[in-house]
C-alpha positions as a Markdown table, in Angstrom:
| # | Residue | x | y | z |
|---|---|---|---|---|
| 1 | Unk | -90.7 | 33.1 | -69.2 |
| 2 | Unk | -92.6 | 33.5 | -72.1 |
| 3 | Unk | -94.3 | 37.0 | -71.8 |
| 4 | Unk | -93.8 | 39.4 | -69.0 |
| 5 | Unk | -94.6 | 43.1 | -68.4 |
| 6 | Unk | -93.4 | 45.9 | -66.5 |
| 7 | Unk | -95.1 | 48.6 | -64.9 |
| 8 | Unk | -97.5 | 48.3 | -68.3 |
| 9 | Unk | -99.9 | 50.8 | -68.5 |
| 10 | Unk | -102.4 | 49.9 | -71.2 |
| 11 | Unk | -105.6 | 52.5 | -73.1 |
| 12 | Unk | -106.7 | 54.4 | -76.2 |
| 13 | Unk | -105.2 | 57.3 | -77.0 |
| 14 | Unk | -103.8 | 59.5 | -74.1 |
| 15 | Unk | -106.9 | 57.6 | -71.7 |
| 16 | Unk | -105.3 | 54.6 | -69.5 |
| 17 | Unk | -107.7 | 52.0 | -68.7 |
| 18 | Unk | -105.5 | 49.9 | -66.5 |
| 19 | Unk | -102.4 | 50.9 | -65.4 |
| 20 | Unk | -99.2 | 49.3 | -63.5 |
| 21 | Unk | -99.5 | 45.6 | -64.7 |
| 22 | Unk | -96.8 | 43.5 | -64.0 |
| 23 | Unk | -97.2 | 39.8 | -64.5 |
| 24 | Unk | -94.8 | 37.0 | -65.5 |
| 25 | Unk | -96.1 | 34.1 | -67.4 |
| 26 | Unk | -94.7 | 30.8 | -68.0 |
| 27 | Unk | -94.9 | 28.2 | -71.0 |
| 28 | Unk | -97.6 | 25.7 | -70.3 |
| 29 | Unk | -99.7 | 27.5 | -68.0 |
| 30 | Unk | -103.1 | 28.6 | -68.7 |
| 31 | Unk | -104.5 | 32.1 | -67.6 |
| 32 | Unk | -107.3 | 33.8 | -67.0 |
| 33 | Unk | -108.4 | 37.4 | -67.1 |
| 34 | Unk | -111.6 | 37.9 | -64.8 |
| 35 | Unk | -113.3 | 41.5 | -64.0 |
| 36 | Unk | -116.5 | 43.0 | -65.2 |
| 37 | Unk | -117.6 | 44.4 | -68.7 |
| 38 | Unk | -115.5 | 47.3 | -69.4 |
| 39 | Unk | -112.9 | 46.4 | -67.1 |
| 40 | Unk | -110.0 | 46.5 | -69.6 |
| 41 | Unk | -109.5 | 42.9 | -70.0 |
| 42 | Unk | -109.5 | 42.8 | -73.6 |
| 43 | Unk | -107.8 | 46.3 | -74.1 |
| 44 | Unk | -104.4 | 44.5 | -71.7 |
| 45 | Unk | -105.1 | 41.0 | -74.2 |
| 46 | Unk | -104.6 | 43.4 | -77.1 |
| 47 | Unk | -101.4 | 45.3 | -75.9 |
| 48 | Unk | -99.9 | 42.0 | -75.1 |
| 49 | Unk | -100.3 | 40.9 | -78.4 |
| 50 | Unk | -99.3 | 44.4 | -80.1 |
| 51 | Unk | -102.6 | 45.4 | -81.8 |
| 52 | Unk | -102.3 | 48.1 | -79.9 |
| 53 | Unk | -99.4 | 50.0 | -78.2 |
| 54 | Unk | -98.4 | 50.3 | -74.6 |
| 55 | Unk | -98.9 | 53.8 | -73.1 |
| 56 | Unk | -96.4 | 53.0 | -70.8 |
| 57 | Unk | -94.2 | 50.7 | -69.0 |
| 58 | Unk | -93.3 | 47.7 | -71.7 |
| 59 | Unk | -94.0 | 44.2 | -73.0 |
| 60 | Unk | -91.5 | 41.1 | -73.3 |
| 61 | Unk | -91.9 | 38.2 | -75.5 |
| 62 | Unk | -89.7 | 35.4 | -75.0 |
| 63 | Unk | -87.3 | 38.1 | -73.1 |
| 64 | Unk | -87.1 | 40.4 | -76.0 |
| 65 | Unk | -89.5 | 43.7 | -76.2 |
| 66 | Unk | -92.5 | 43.3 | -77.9 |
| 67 | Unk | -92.0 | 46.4 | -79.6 |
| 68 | Unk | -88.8 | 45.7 | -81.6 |
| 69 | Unk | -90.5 | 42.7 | -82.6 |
| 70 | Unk | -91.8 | 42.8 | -86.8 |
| 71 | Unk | -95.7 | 41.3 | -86.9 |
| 72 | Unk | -93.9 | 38.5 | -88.6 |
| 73 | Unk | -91.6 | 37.1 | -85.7 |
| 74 | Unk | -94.8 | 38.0 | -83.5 |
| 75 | Unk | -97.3 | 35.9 | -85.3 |
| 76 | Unk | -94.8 | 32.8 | -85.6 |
| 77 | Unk | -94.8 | 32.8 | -81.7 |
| 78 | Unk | -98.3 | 34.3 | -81.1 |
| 79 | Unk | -101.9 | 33.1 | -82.5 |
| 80 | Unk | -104.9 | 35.3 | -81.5 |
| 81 | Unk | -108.6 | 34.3 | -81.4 |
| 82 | Unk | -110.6 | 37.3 | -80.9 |
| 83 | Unk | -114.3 | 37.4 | -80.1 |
| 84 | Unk | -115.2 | 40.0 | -83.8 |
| 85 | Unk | -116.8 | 37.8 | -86.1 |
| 86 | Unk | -115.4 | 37.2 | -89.4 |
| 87 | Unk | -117.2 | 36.7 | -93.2 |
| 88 | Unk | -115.3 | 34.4 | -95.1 |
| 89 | Unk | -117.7 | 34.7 | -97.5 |
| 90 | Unk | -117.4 | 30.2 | -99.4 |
| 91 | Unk | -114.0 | 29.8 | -97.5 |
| 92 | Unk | -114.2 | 25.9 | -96.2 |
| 93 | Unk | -112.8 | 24.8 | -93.0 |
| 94 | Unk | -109.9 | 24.2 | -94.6 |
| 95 | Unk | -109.1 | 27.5 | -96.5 |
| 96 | Unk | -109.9 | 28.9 | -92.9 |
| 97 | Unk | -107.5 | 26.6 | -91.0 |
| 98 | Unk | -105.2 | 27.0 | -94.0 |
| 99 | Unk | -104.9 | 30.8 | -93.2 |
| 100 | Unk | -102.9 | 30.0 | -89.7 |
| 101 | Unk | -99.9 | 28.6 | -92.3 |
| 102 | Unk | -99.3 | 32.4 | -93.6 |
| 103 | Unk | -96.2 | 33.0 | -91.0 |
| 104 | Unk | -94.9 | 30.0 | -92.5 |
| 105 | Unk | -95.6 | 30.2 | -96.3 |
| 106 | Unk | -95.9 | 33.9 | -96.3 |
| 107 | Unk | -99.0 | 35.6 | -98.1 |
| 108 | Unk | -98.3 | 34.6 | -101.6 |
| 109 | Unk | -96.4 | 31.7 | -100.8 |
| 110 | Unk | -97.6 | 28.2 | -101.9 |
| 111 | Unk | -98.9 | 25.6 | -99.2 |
| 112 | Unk | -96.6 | 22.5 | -99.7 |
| 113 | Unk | -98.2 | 19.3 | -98.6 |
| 114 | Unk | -96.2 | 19.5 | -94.7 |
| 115 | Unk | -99.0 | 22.5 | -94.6 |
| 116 | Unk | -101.7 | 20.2 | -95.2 |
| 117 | Unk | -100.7 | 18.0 | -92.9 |
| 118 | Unk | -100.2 | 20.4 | -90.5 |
| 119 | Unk | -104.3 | 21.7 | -90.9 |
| 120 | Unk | -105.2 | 18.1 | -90.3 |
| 121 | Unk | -103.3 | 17.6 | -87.6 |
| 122 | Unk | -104.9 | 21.2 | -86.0 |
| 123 | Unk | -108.4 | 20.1 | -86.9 |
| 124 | Unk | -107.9 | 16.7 | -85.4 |
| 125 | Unk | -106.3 | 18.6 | -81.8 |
| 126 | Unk | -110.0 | 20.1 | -81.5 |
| 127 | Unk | -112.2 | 17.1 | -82.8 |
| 128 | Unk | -112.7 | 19.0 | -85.8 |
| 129 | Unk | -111.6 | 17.0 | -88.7 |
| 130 | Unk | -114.9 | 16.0 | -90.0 |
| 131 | Unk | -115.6 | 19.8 | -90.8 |
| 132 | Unk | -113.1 | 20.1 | -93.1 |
| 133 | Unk | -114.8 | 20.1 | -96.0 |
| 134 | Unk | -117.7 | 22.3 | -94.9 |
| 135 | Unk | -118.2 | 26.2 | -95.9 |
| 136 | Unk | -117.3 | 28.1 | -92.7 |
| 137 | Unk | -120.0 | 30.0 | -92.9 |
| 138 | Unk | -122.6 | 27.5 | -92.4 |
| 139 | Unk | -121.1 | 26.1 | -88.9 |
| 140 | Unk | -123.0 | 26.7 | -85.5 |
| 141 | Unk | -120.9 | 28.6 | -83.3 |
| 142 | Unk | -119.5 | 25.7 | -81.2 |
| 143 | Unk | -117.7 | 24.9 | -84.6 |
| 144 | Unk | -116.8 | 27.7 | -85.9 |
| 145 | Unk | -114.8 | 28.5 | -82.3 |
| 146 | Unk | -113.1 | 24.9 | -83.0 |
| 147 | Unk | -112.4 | 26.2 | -86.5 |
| 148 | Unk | -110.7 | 29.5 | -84.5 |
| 149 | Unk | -108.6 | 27.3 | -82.6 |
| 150 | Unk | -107.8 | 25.1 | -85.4 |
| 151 | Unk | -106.3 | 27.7 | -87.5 |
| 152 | Unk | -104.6 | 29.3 | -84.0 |
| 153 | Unk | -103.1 | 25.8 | -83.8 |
| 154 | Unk | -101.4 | 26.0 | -87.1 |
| 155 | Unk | -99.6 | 28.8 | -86.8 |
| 156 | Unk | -97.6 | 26.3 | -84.6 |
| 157 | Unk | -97.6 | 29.3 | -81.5 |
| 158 | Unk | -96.3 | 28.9 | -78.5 |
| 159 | Unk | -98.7 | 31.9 | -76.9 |
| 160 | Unk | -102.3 | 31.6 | -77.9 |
| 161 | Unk | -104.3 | 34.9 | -76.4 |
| 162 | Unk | -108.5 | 34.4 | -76.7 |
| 163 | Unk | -110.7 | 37.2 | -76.2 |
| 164 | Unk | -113.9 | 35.0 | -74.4 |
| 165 | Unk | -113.5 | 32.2 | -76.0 |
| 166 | Unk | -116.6 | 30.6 | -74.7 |
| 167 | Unk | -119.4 | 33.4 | -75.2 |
| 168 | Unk | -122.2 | 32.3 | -77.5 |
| 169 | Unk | -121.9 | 29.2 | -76.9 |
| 170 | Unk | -123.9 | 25.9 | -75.2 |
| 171 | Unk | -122.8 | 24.4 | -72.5 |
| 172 | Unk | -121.0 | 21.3 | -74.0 |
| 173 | Unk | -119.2 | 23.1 | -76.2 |
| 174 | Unk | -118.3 | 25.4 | -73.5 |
| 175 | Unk | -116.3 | 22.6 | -71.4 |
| 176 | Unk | -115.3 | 21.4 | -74.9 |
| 177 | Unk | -113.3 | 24.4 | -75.9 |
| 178 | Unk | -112.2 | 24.7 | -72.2 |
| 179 | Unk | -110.9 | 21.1 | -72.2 |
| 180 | Unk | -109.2 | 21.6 | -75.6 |
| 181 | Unk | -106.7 | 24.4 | -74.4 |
| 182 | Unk | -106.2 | 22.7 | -71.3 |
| 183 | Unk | -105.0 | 19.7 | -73.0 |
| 184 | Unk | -102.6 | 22.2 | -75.3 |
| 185 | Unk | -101.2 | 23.1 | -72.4 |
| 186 | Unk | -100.5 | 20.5 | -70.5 |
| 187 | Unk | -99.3 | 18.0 | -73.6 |
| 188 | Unk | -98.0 | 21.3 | -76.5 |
| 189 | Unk | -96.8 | 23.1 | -73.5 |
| 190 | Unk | -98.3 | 26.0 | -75.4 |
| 191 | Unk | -99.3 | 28.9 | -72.5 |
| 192 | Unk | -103.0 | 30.2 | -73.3 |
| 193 | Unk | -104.5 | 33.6 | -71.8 |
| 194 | Unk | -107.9 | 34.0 | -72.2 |
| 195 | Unk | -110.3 | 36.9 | -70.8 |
| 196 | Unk | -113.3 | 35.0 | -69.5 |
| 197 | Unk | -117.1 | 35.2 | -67.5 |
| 198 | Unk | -117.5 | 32.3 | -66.0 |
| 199 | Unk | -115.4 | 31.8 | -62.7 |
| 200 | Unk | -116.4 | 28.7 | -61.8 |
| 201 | Unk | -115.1 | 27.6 | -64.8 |
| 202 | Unk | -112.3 | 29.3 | -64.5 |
| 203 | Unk | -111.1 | 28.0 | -60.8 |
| 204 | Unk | -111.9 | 24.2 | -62.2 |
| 205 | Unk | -109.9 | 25.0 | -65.3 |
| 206 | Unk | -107.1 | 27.6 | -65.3 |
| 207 | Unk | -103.4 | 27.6 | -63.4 |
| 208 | Unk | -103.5 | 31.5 | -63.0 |
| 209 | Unk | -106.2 | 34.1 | -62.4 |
| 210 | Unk | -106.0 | 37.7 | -62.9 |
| 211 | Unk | -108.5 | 40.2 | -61.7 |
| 212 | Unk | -109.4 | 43.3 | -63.2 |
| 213 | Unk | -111.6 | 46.2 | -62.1 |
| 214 | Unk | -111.4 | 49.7 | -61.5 |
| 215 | Unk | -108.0 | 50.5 | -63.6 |
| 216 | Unk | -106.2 | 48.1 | -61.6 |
| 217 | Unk | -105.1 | 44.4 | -61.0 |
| 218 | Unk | -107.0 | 43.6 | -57.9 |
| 219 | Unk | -105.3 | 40.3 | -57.4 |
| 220 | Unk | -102.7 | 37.6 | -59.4 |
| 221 | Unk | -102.2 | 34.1 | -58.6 |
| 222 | Unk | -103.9 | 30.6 | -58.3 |
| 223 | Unk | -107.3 | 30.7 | -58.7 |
| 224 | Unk | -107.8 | 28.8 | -55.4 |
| 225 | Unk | -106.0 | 31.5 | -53.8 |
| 226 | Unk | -107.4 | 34.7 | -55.3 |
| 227 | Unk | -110.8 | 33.6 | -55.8 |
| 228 | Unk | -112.6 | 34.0 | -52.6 |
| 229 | Unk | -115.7 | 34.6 | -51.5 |
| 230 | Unk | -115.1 | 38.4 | -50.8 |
| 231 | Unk | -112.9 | 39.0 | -53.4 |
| 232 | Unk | -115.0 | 37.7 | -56.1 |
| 233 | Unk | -118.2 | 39.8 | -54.5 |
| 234 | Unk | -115.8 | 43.1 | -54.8 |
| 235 | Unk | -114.6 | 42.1 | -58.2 |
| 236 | Unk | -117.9 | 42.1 | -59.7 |
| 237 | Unk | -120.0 | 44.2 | -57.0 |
| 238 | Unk | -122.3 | 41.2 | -56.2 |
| 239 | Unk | -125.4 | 42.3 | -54.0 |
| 240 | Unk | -127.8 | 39.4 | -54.3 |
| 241 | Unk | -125.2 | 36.2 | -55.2 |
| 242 | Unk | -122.5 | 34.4 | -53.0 |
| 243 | Unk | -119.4 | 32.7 | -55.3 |
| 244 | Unk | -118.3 | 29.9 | -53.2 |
| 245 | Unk | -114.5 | 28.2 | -53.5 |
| 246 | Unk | -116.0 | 24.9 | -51.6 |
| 247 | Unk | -118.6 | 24.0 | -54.4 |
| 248 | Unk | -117.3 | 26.2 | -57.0 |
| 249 | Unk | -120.4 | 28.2 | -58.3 |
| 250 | Unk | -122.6 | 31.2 | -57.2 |
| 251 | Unk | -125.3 | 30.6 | -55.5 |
| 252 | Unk | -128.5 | 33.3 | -55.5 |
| 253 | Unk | -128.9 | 34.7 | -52.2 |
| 254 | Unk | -131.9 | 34.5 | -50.1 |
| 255 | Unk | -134.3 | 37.8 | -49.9 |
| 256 | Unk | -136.6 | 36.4 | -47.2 |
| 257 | Unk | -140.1 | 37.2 | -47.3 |
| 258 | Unk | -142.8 | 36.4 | -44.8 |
| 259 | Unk | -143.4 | 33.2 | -42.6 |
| 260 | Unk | -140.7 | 31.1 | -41.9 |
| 261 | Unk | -139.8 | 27.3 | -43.1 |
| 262 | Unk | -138.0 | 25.2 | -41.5 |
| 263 | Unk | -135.8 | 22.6 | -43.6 |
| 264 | Unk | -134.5 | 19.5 | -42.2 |
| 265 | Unk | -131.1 | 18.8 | -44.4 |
| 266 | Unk | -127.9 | 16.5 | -44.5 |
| 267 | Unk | -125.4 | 15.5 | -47.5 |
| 268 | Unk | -126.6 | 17.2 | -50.4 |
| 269 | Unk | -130.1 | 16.6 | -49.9 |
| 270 | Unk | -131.6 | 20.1 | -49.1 |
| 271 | Unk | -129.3 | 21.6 | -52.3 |
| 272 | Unk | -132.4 | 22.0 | -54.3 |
| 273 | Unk | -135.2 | 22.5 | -52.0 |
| 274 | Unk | -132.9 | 25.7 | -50.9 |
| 275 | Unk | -132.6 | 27.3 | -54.3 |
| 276 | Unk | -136.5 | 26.4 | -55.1 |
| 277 | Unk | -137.6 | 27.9 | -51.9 |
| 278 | Unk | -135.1 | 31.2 | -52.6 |
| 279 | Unk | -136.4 | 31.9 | -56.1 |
| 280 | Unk | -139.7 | 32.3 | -54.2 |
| 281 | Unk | -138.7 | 34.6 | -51.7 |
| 282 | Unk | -139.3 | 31.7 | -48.5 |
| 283 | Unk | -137.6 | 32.8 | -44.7 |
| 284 | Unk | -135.1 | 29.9 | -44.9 |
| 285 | Unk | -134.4 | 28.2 | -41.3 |
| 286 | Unk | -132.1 | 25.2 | -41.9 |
| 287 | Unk | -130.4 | 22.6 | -39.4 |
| 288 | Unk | -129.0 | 20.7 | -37.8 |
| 289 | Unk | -126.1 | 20.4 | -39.9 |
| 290 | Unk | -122.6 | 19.6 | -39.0 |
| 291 | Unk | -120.3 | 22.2 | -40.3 |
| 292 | Unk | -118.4 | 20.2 | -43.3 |
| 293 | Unk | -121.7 | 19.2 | -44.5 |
| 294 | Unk | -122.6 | 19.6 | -48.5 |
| 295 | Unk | -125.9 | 21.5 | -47.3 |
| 296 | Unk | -124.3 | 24.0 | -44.7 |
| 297 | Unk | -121.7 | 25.3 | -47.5 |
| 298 | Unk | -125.0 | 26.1 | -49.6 |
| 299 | Unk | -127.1 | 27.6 | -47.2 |
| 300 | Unk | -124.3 | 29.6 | -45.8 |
| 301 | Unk | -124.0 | 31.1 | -49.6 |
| 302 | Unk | -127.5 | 31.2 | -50.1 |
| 303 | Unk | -127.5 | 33.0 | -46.6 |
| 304 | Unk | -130.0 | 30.8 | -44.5 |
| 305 | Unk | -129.9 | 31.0 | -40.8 |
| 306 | Unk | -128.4 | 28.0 | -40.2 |
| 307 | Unk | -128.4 | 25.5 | -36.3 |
| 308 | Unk | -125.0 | 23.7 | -36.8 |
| 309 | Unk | -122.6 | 21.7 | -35.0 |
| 310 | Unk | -118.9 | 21.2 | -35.2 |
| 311 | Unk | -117.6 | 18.8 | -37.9 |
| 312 | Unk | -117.8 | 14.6 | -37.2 |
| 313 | Unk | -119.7 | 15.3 | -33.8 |
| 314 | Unk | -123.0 | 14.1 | -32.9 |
| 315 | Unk | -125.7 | 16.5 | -32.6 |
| 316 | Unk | -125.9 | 18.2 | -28.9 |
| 317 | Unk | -128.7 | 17.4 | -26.8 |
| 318 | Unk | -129.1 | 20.9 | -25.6 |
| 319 | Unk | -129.0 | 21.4 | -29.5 |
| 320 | Unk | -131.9 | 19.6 | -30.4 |
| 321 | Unk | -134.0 | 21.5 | -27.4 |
| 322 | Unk | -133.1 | 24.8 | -29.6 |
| 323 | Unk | -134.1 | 23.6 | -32.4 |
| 324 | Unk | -137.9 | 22.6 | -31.2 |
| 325 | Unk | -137.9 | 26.1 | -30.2 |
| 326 | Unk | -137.1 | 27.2 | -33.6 |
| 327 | Unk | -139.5 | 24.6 | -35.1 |
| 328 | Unk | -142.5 | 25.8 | -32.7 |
| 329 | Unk | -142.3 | 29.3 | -34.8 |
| 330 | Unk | -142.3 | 27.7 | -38.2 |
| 331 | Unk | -145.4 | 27.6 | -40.5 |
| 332 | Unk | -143.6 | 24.9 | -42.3 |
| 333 | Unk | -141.6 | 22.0 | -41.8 |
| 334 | Unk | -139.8 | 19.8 | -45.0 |
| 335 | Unk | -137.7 | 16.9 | -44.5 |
| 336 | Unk | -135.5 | 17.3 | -47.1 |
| 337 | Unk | -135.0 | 13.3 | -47.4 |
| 338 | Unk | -131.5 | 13.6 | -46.0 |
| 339 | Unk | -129.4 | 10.6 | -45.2 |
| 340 | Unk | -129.7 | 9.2 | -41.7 |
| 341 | Unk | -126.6 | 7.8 | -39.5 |
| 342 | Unk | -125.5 | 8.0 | -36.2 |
| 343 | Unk | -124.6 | 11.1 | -35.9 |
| 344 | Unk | -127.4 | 12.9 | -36.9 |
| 345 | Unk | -130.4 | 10.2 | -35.8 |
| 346 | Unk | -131.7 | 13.5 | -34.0 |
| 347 | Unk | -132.9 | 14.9 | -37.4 |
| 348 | Unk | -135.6 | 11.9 | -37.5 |
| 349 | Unk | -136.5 | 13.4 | -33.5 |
| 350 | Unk | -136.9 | 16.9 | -34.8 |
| 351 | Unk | -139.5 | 15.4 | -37.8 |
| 352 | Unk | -141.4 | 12.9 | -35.1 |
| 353 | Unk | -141.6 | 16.1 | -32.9 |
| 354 | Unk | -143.7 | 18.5 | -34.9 |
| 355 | Unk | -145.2 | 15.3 | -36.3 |
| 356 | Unk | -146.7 | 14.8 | -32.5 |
| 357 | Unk | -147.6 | 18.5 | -32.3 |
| 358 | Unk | -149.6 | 17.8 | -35.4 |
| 359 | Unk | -147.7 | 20.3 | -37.9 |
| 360 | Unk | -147.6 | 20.6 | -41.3 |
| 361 | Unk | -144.9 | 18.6 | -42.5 |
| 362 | Unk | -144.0 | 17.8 | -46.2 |
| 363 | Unk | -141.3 | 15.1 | -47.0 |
| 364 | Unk | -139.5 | 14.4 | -50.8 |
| 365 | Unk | -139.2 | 10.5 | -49.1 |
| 366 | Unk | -141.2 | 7.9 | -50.3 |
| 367 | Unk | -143.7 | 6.2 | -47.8 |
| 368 | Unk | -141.7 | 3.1 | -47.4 |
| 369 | Unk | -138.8 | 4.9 | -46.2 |
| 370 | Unk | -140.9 | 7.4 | -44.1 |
| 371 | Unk | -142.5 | 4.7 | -42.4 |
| 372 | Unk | -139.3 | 2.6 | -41.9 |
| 373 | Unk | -138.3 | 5.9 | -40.2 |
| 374 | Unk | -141.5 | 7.7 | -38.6 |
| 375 | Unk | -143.6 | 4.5 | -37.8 |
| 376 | Unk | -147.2 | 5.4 | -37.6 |
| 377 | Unk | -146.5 | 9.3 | -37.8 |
| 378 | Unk | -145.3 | 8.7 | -41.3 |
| 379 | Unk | -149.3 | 9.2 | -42.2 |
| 380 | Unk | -149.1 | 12.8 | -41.3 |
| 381 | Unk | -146.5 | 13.9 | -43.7 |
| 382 | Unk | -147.3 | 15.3 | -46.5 |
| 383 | Unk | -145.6 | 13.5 | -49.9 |
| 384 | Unk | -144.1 | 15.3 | -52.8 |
| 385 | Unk | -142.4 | 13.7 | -55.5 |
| 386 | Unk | -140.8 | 16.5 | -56.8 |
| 387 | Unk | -139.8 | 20.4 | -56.0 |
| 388 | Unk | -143.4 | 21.8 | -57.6 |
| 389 | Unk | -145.6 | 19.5 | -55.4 |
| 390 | Unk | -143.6 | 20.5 | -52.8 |
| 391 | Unk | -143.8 | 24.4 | -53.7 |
| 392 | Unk | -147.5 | 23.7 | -53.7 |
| 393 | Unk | -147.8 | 22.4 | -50.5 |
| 394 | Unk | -146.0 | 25.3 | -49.0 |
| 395 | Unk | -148.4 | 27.7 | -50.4 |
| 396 | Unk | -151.4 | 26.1 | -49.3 |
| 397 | Unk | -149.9 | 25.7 | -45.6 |
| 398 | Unk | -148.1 | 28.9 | -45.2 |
| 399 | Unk | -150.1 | 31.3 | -47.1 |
């Protein structure tokens, strides 16, 4: 157990922003702190780490107190990467990294050349060895947060703590950071905490998950188990956004608007022509979709009303008569270009059936498979190549 607490109460002052945490930690795993701004996530990080004191209950490091611990024996266990920018005025990479070797050499003590070695081998742990030489100062953020983990890294800890360790920063170097202190814990066996924003990232990445809100832990344990469609919504008060543990992102929910559409889907293949027609405010009618399909997880985050039938079963007759009925109503009808099998053959019915009725039907196929598919009824449909032909299609038919 490398840090535990007990009935921790953590604040400023005599005011107690989060009170009666008790969490148990072990070396090697990697943990999270979710909750929205303000929640307290970096004032518990802090108290962990000592900057600032408990206002009740206590901290243990290693099984020892954290509060009859000197800074020294703290900082030879403990590196902290907070998120307050520093001015190291023509420090290099180097002289930054080099810092991280003060609970070793102490602050007037000389670095020998097992120091050195030791900054190389940091900056080479976070593909950062090539930077050596350059003033921190004129790094983009991405590498100046590898810089931050470099010099963590040579404190030799066996507890890093990061205060967002991936805000300001692009996507790539995002995962990259992520990936880094994954791989320090699974091959140092060094245990990382981090407060962070992104929960997706977070499920994909971390072993435990803590959520914050409200002065309280609302949940502790694995991300697949805490983080849950509802609990994520109360976490962070979502109104207008779904979080979904299946696909592992939020989805924008759909604020219909006026005439309906009708989307023919299957495997993935309505995923974007949901989310275009959402931004837009489109009434979303989706189907028919057997309920482990890729494009009935979306639309039931997005929201859609959604004609489904059970998992690995072939679409019902009686079904498919619904489904006209709900197709007679629609001012619009888009084959998303899904798949077609066995099982759901009746999708191409559905298409060849407002096709007959001569409705407005635009398809993201190309002609040679729509004929393949729709014989002569393939010249009715109307052909988009991407999602804004498509989006101008719908406004012309529907409005």
């Amino acid at each position: 157990m490398i840090i535990q607490t007990d009935k921790l109460k953590v604040g400023y002052g005599k005011k107690v922003v989060v009170d009666d945490i008790n969490i148990a930690l072990l070396e090697g795993q990697f943990i999270c702190l979710l909750g929205p701004n303000g929640s307290g996530k970096s004032t518990i990080l802090k108290t962990l780490v000592h900057m600032l004191l408990p206002l009740g209950g206590a901290v243990f490091l290693n099984n020892r107190d954290i509060t009859g611990l000197s800074n020294q024996e703290i900082s030879m266990t403990t590196a902290v990467v907070l998120t307050d920018p520093i001015t190291p005025g023509l420090l290099t990479v180097y002289d930054i990294v080099m810092l991280g070797r003060h609970p070793h050499t102490g602050f007037m003590g000389k670095p020998t050349a097992a120091d050195s070695d030791k900054v190389f081998e940091s900056l080479r742990l976070v593909n950062a060895a090539d930077l050596a030489s350059r003033y921190f100062s004129e790094l983009s953020d991405g590498e100046k947060q590898k810089v931050m983990l470099a010099r963590a890294l040579a404190q030799e800890p066996r507890l890093i703590v990061l205060d967002e360790p991936t805000s300001h920063l692009d996507a790539r170097h995002r995962i990259e950071v992520m990936l880094i202190l994954r791989q320090l814990t699974q091959e140092k066996g060094v245990t990382v905490i981090a407060s962070l924003h992104d929960v997706d990232l977070a499920l994909k990445i971390c072993d435990v998950a803590i959520l914050v809100k409200d002065g309280q832990i609302l949940a502790c344990g694995t991300p697949e188990d805490v983080l849950q469609e509802e609990m994520v919504a109360r976490l962070y008060g979502m109104e207008h956004a779904a979080f979904s543990a299946k696909l592992g992102g939020v989805e924008l929910k759909s604020r219909q608007h006026g005439p309906s559409v009708f989307v023919v889907a299957g495997g993935g293949a309505a995923a974007g022509v949901y989310r275009a027609l959402t931004k837009h405010r489109v009434t979303i009618i989706t189907g028919i979709l057997p309920e482990n399909d890729i494009d009935y997880l979306i639309a039931r985050a997005v929201g859609l009303e959604t004609i489904t039938v059970p998992a690995y079963e072939d679409i019902d007759p009686m079904v498919f008569e619904q489904t006209c009925r709900k197709l007679d109503n629609a001012k619009q009808i888009i084959d998303a270009g899904f798949a077609v099998g066995s099982a759901n053959r009746l999708n191409i019915d559905l298409i060849k059936y407002v096709l007959g009725k001569n409705m407005p039907v635009s398809t993201l196929r190309n002609p040679v498979e729509a004929e393949k598919l729709y014989g002569t009824l393939a010249v009715k449909l109307q052909y988009c190549i991407d999602y804004f032909e498509l989006l101008s299609a719908l406004r012309k038919n529907i409005y």
